[in-house]
C-alpha positions as a printed Julia matrix, in Angstrom:
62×3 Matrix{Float64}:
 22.2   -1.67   84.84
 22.14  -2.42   88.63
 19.47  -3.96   90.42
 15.89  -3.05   90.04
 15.25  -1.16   93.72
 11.7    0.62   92.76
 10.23  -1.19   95.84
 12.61   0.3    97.93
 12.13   3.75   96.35
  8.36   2.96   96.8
  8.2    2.84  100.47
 10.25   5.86  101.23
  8.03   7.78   98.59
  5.01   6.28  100.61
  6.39   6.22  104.19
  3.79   8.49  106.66
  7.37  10.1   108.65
  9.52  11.08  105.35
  8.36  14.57  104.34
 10.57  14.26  101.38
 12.76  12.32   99.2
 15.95  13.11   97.68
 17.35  10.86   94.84
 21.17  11.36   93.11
 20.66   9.96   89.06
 23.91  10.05   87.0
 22.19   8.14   84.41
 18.85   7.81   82.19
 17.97   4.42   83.69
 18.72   5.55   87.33
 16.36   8.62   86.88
 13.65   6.23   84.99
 13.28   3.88   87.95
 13.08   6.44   90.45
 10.22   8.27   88.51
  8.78   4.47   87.76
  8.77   4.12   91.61
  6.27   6.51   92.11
  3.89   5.04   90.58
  4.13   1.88   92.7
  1.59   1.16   95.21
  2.81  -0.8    98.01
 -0.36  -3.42   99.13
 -1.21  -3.61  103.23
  0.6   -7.11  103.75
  3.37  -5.81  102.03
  3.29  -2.44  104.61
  2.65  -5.03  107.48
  5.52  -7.13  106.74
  8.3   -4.3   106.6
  6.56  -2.63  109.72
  7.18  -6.12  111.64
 10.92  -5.95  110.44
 10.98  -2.24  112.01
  9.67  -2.89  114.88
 11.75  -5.61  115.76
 15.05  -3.26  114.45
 13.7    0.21  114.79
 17.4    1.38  114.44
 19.31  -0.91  111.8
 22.21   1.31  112.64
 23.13   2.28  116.15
């Protein structure tokens, strides 16, 4: 099983620009923590914390 990324998964899900998510599962436990993921709720200082990161690289990939 590869690493647990629900946080990850969380903040897209929760993220006020993305109008939609798409997720690829090939297997049960892939699928599981992508459904577990929505039912994460990201706290503010968490929010705050990756919004300072953005600002400061609002494109990680020019």
């Amino acid at each position: 099983m590869g690493a647990d990324m629900s946080g990850q998964k969380a903040f897209i899900l929760e993220h006020s620009l993305v109008a939609s998510a798409v997720f690829g599962a090939t297997k049960i436990w892939q699928l599981e923590e992508i459904l577990n993921a929505s039912h994460i709720e990201l706290g503010a200082e968490v929010i705050a914390e990756i919004n300072m990161v953005h600002s400061r690289y609002p494109n990680p990939c020019p």
